[in-house]
TIFILO-214443 format. One record per residue (C-alpha): x, y, z; residue in one letter. Coordinates in steps of 0.05 Angstrom, whole numbers, plus 5000, padded with zeros to 4 digits. Example, Ala and Ser with C-alpha at 12.3 -4.5 7.8 and 13.67 -1.06 7.14 Angstrom:
2
524649105156A
527349795143S
***
This chain:
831
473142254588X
470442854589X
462443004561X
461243114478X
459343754462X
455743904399X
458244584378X
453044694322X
447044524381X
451344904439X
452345534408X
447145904439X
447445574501X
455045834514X
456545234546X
463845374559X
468944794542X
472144274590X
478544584567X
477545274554X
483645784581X
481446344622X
487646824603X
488647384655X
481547294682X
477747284617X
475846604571X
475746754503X
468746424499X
466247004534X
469447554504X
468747324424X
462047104395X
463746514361X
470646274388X
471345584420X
476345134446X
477244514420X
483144134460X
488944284498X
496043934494X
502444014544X
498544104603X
498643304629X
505743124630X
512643494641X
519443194622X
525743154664X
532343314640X
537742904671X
546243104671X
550042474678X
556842334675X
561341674666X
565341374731X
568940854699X
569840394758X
561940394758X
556340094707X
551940504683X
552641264699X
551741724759X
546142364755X
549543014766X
542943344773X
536543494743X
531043964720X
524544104688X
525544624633X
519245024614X
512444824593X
510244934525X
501644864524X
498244814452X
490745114451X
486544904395X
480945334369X
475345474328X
472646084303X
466646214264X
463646874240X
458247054198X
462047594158X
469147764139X
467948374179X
466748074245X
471947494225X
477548114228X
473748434280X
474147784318X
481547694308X
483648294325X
480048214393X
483647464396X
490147774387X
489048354435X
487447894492X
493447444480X
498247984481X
500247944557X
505947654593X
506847284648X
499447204668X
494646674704X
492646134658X
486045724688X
483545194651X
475845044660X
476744314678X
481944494729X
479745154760X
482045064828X
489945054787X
493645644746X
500245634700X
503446394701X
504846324619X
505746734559X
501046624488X
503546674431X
499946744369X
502946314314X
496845964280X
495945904206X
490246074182X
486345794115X
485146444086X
478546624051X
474346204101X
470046514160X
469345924200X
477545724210X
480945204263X
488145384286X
492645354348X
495945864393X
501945684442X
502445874517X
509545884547X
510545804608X
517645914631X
516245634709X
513244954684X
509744824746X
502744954767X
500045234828X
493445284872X
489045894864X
487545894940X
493546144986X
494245685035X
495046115109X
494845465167X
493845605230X
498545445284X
496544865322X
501244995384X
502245665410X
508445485445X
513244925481X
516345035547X
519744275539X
523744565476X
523545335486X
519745345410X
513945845402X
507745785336X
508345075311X
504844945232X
503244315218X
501244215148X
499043745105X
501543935039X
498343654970X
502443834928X
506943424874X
512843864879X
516044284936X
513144964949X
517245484981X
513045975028X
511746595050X
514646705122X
510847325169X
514247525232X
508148055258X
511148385322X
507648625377X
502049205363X
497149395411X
494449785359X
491549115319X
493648815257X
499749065215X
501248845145X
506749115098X
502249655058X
500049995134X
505649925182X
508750625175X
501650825194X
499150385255X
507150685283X
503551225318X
505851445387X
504450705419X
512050605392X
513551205445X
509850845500X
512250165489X
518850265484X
523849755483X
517649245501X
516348735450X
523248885403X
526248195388X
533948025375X
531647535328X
525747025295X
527946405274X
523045895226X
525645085233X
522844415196X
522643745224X
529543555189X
533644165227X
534144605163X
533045375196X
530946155170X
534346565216X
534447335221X
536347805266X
542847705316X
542147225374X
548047405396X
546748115425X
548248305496X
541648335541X
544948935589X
549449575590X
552749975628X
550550635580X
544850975607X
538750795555X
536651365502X
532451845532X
526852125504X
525952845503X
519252965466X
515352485427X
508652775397X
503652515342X
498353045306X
494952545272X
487852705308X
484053305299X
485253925347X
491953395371X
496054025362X
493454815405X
498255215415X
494755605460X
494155015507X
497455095572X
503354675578X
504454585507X
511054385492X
511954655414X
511355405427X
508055785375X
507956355348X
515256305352X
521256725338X
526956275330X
531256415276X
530856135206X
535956095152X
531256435094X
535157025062X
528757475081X
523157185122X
517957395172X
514956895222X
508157025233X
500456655216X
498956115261X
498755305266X
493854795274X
491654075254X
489153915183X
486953355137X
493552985112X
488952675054X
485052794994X
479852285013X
479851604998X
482651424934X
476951194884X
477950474839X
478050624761X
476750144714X
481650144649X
480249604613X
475949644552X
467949524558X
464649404494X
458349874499X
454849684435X
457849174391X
459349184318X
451749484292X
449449634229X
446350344208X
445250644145X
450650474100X
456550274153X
457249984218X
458650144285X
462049984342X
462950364412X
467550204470X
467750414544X
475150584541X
476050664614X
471250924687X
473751514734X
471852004764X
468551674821X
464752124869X
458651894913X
453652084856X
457452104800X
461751684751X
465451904693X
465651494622X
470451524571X
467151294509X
470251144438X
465851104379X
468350814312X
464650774249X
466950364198X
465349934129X
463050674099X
458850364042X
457551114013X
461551794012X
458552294059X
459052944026X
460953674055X
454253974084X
452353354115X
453153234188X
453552674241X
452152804319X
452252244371X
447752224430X
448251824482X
443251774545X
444051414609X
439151584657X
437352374658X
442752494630X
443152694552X
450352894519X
450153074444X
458353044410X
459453194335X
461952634308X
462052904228X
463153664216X
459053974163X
465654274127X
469653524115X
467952934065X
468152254082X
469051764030X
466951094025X
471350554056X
473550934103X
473250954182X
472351464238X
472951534309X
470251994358X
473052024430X
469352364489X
467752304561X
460152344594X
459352474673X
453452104689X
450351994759X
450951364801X
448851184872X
455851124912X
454250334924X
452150254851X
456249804810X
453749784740X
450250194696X
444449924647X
439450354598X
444650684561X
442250834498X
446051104440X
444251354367X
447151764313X
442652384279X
444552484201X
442753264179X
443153544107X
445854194089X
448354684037X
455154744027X
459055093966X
462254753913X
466055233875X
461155763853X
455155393855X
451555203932X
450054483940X
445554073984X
447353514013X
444052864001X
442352074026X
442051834101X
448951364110X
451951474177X
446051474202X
444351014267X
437851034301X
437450904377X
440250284404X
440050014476X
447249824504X
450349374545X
450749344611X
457249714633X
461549544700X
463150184738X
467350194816X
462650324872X
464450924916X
469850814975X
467551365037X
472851415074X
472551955134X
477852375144X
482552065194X
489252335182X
490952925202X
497753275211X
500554055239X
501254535189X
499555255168X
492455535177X
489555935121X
492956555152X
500856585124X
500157405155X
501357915120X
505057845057X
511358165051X
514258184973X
520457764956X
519857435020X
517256845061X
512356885113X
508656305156X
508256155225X
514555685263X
514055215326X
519555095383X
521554575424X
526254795477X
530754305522X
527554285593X
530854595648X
527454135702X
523953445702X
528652975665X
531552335705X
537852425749X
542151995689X
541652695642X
548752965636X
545753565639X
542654265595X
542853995516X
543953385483X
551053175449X
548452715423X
540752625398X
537352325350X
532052755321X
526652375267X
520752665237X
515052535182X
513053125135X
509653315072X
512953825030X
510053784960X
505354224912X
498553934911X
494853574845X
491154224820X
491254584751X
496155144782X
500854684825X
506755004789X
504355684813X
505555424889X
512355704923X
514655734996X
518955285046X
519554865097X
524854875145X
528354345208X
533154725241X
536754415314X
539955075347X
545855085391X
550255555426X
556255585475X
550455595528X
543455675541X
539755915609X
533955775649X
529556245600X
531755915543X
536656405516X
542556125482X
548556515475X
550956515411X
547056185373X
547955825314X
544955215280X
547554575288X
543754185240X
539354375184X
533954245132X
531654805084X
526254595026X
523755284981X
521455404913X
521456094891X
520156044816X
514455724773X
515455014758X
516254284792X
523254394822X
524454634887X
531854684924X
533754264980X
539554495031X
543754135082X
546754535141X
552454235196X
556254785243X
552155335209X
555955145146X
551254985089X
554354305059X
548754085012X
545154444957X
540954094902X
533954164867X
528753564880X
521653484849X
516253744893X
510253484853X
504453114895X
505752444857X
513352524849X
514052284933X
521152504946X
517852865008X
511652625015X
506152624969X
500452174958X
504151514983X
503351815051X
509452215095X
516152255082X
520951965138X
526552375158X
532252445214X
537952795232X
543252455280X
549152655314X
554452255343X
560752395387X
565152455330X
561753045306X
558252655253X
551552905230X
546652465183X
541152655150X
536052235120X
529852565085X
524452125056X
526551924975X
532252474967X
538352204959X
534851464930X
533151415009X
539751295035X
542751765088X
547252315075X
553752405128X
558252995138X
563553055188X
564953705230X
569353675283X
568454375304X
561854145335X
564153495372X
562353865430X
556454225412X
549054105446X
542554145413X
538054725452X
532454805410X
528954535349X
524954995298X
520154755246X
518255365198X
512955325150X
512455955096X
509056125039X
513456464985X
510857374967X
503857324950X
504156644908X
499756124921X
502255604983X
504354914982X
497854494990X
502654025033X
507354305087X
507654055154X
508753415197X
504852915239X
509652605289X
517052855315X
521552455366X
527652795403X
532052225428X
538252235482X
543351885462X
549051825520X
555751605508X
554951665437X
552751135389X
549250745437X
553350265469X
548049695470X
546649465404X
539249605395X
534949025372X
534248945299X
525848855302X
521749355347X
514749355367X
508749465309X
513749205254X
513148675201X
517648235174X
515947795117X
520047315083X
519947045014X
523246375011X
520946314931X
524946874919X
529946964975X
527647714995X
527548035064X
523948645081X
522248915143X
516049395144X
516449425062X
523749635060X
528749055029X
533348785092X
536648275056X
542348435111X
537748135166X
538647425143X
544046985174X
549746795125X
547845945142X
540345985124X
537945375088X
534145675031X
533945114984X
533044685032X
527744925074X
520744795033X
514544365042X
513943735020X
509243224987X
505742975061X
505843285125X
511343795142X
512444005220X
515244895214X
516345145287X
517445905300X
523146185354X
524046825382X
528647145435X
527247835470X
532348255527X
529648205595X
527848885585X
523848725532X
519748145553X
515048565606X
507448575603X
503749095573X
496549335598X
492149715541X
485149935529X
481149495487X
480049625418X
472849825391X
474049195340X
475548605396X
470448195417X
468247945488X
472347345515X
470747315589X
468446815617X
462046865604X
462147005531X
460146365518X
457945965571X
451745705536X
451345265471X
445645285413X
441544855448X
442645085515X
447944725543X
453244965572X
459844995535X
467545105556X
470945665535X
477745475536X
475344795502X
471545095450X
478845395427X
477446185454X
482446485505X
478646695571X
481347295592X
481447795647X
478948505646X
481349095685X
478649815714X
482250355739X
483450335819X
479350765858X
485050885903X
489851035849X
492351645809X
488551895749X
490651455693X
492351965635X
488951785557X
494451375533X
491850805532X
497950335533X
502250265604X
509149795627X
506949335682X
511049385740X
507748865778X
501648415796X
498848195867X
492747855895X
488248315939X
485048156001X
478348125964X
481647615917X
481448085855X
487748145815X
491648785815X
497249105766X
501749645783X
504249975726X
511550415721X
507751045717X
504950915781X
496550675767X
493350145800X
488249705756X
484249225792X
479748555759X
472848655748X
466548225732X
464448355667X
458448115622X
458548105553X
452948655544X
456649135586X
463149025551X
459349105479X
457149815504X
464250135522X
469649545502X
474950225509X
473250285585X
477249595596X
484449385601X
487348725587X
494048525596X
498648255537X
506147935534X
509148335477X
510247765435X
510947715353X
505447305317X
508146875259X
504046755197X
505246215145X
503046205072X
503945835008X
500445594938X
501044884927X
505844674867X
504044044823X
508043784768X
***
């Protein structure tokens, strides 16, 4: 039973009902003076439809299947108001808030529990009355209900060498009905966590370095009754004949300075004069690194504040709302504020004018709200719309003292022949104190993103043509492993991430130039780096020339140009990268003659193929990246690119099926709604054809899910890596002493002990990568471990404390198997 209420003694109090509704967040107790909840219906019980059918050599009948069809809840209300005014006032608020779909419904005695539901408004109302009773509906088309909390479990076994199985969950599951999870496949990252919104970024050049160590051939989630999630392919090969993909040059910019051309050794020469396939172009100016970002994006707040409810001044009433909050800087805020007048009791004549002013701090903004030249007759109403900048501290989160009043002045005005004054005070409002209002506190984020493109300098501009500076990569004559078939590559995969878009100023239109990705090739090329008859092979060619948001977009195979369409270069548009982040592209070539571009969100982000036998035979030299700027127009405010990979590829399409999940990806499936993706692109193709989606779901009582994983031998090595600023201590003695002084055991108390390492003194200079392939692991004759790694250092255990560790955790290694993490979460379901 739940505790009586008097609602007469109560009303002050704000006592909110057992069953009051919180509808997308908000209970309508809190946002309408006056409005109560009086009982619920629909919420305790849910019917089950049965199909039957007849088997006439049986009694009774036999149940073809069943269902719950959806939920319809009843919401009875009250409503009392002291005017008609605020009775319409009130409903119009009521209706407002129940005019959303599909949203969390939490009822007060049950807050730990949500329905997703629909209201609908259908009450009849006794008209004439201010104090009403009445019922709304809330449809919920999934009848069930589910926990607020997402359940994430731990693992409680990290792996079984009796049964091969890896993570087992066991969980006890309290819900009535069976919930279907969320499945997480995180594979290895040295970098730290990866979710689905940052994988693309924490991809950086530790992909390079790990190479094939820590891709899977597939993940596999089981239950105690044998039903299985399986993706990937289990059935790969683990070894080939076909020399592996080499790597030709892998680079990241994203670090400041990560890009000098004037360094020595530098393998992207600029300046550069490689060709370009601009009708009239000059390569000149000069590269470096740059922020990739605007700064950190800042919260707004859209939904409506009320700022000063419905008030009376002189004659009418008014009402002002904080429409929505931008504009976030680290002292600032921005306020769009609506101000309505309304219930005009008299008819404010020509002459007479109204200004609003608001204050809010030391800040004073004055806005006409009634111009001296219009009448306003009675029972009417008025808005006035305007935004105020006012400051904030960056970690302040509301704003109080606002005060706001309307001024009144009388003037003359002409009335045919005769001059008039105007007369009487309504309108007028004096100075009220407002509500507190909810504003976003300021995100600092430091620039940490940074990319190669243009420096201010384009050179000298030249009119109706592009100018900017160019970088080339050039196939080395020397150095590569004695596999290479030799001088160019037949074959190659070439992928890189760019932005190529006009910024978000006033004059974005105005910006015009190009960006080009050319891969040169020739009958032959010598030890200088001069091809002999040169042409391109493949090509990318981005340009705007002309005032607008278009730009044109140009494919080239064989020196042929087999593409030619326009494409939106705004900043928010994204089809080459814009304020989502970089743009993905590629250009392969097979042994067919085959070439395949993919570039970012052209083309709905599917690859585009043309075929050219002519260049079957036909190796990649070179690769130029040009960026220009169009005559003397303003440049693109985004034009360059933060990481580029040149990839080998012999015999062709590589002849060992590479693994479907690499290193520093995430997979994540939803079992609710049968999606795959794989680093936030759908993969529904991933999923083996025998998976037991219906069947494969908790269950009321305690549900066993083990995880399974298989890796190539060349996979499965060790890794050793620096340790990140973010890790803490785990040696052994991190902990070795309890609260009260006793000791304590590590491994007991749940931690992993591990083992940290220093560079050799007796071996070569490790280089700043961070991230090596062990190669091996022996016990010295002073009985320290050592690791040999493929590039040749020695790291040797050291004795660490924990205060020595705190003050340089990146001067330590720790080895890692390359293993994925699995992740398990759910809301419970009840009937």
């Amino acid at each position: 039973m739940y505790e009586f209420i008097d609602t007469a003694e109560s009303a002050g109090a704000r006592v909110l009902p057992a069953e009051a509704v919180s509808i997308n967040g908000t209970f309508l107790e809190d946002l309408i003076d006056g409005y109560r909840t009086l009982y619920t219906s629909g919420r305790e019980s849910l019917g089950k439809e049965f199909s039957s059918y007849d088997d006439t050599g049986a009694d009774g009948s036999l149940t073809r299947r069943t269902r719950f069809p959806a939920r319809t809840i009843t919401v009875g209300f009250q409503l009392l108001a002291d005017s008609p005014d605020a009775f319409r006032e009130a409903f119009n608020t009521m209706n407002a808030a129940l005019n959303v779909e599909n949203v969390w419904c939490i009822f007060n005695d049950e807050p730990d529990k949500f329905f997703v539901g629909s209201p609908i408004m259908n009450a009849e109302i006794e008209p004439g009355r201010c104090a009403v009773k009445g019922e709304y509906q809330i449809y919920c088309a999934d009848p069930f209900k589910y926990s607020v909390d997402l359940q994430i479990p731990r693992p409680v076994m990290e792996e079984d060498p009796e049964t091969g199985l890896y993570q087992t969950f066991v969980i006890s599951y309290d819900g009535t009905y069976p919930a279907y999870p969320q499945y997480t496949a995180k594979f290895y990252n040295p970098d730290g966590e990866t979710d689905e919104d940052n994988a693309e970024d924490t991809q950086t050049e530790t992909a390079k370095l790990l190479g094939d160590a820590g891709a899977c051939k597939f993940v596999a989630f089981m239950d105690d009754e044998n039903h299985v999630l399986q993706f990937g392919n289990p059935d790969l090969e683990d070894s080939s004949g076909v020399p592996d993909p080499l790597t030709l040059t892998s680079r990241t910019f994203e670090k400041n300075g990560s890009y000098d051309p004037g360094k020595n050794g530098e393998e992207w020469v600029s300046p550069a004069t490689g060709t370009s396939l601009l009708s009239k172009y000059r390569q000149q100016g000069s590269l470096g690194t740059g922020p990739a970002i605007y700064g950190a994006p800042q919260t707004t707040i859209e939904k409506n504040q009320s700022l000063l409810g419905i008030t009376s001044g002189t004659d009418c009433k008014y009402k002002a709302t904080i429409t929505r909050v931008t504009g976030r800087t680290a002292s600032k805020v921005k306020l769009d504020i609506e101000v309505k007048l309304s219930s005009l009791k008299e008819t404010i004549t020509k002459g007479a004018s109204l200004t609003i002013e608001v204050t809010c701090g030391d800040t004073k903004i004055a806005k006409v709200f009634k111009k001296t030249s219009s009448t306003w007759k009675k029972k009417t109403s008025h808005h006035c719309n305007f935004s105020m900048p006012v400051n904030a501290a960056s970690d302040q989160k509301e704003l109080s003292g606002i005060k706001i009043k309307v001024v009144r002045q009388n003037g003359s005005y002409k009335s045919g022949k005769k001059t008039k004054k105007a007369s009487g005070s309504a309108g007028k409002l004096p100075s009220k104190t407002c509500n507190v209002i909810e504003i976003p506190y300021y995100v600092d984020e430091p620039v940490d993103k940074y990319y190669v493109r243009p420096s201010e300098d384009y050179g000298n501009v030249v009119a109706g043509a592009f100018t900017g500076p160019a970088m080339t990569w050039t196939y080395p004559a020397s150095g590569l492993p004695a596999t290479d078939d030799g001088i160019g590559a037949a074959t190659f995969e070439l992928t890189w991430n760019m932005l190529c878009c006009m910024g978000k100023t006033t004059n974005e239109t105005l910006q015009m130039g190009a960006f080009e990705c050319l891969v040169l090739t020739g009958d032959s090329m010598n030890a200088n780096g001069v091809i002999t008859n040169q042409n391109v092979l493949a090509g990318v060619q981005i340009s705007k020339t002309s005032v607008g948001t278009k730009g044109r977009v140009q494919l080239y195979v064989g020196g042929v140009r087999r593409e030619d369409l326009q494409a939106d270069l705004t900043w928010n548009k994204g089809l080459l990268g814009s304020k989502t982040g970089f743009a993905s592209c590629s250009i392969t070539k097979d042994t067919s003659g085959n070439v395949t571009f993919k570039l970012g969100n052209l083309f709905s982000g599917k690859a585009k193929s043309y075929a050219d036998i002519s260049i079957k035979n036909r190796r990649a030299f070179k690769v130029v990246f040009g960026f220009y700027r169009y005559a003397a127009q303003p440049a693109f405010d985004w034009n360059g690119i933060n990481r580029v990979m040149l990839k080998k590829l012999y015999g062709g399409a590589v002849a060992l099926e590479k693994e479907p999940f690499s290193a520093t990806q995430t997979l994540i499936v939803d079992s609710a709604a049968n999606t795959v993706t794989l680093d936030g692109v759908p993969r529904p193709e991933l999923g083996a054809l025998g998976n037991d989606w219906e069947q494969m779901c908790l269950r009321p009582g305690v549900n066993e899910i083990s995880t399974a994983y298989a890796q190539r031998p060349a996979s499965a090595v060790q890794v050793i890596r620096h340790c990140r600023e973010d890790e803490p201590f785990q040696g052994v003695s991190a902990y070795d002493v309890d609260d009260t002084g006793g000791s304590l055991d590590v491994a007991a108390d749940g931690r992993d002990v591990r083992i940290y390492f220093v560079l050799d003194a007796s071996s070569p200079q490790a280089d700043t990568q961070g991230l090596y392939i062990v190669s091996g692991l022996t016990d010295g004759a002073d009985g320290k471990k050592r690791i040999q790694t493929k590039t040749g250092q020695t790291f040797v255990e050291t004795a660490l404390t924990a205060d020595a560790y705190d003050a340089n955790p990146a001067g330590y290694l720790v080895v890692e198997d390359p293993v994925p993490q699995f992740e398990i979460s759910y809301r419970e379901v009840y009937l």
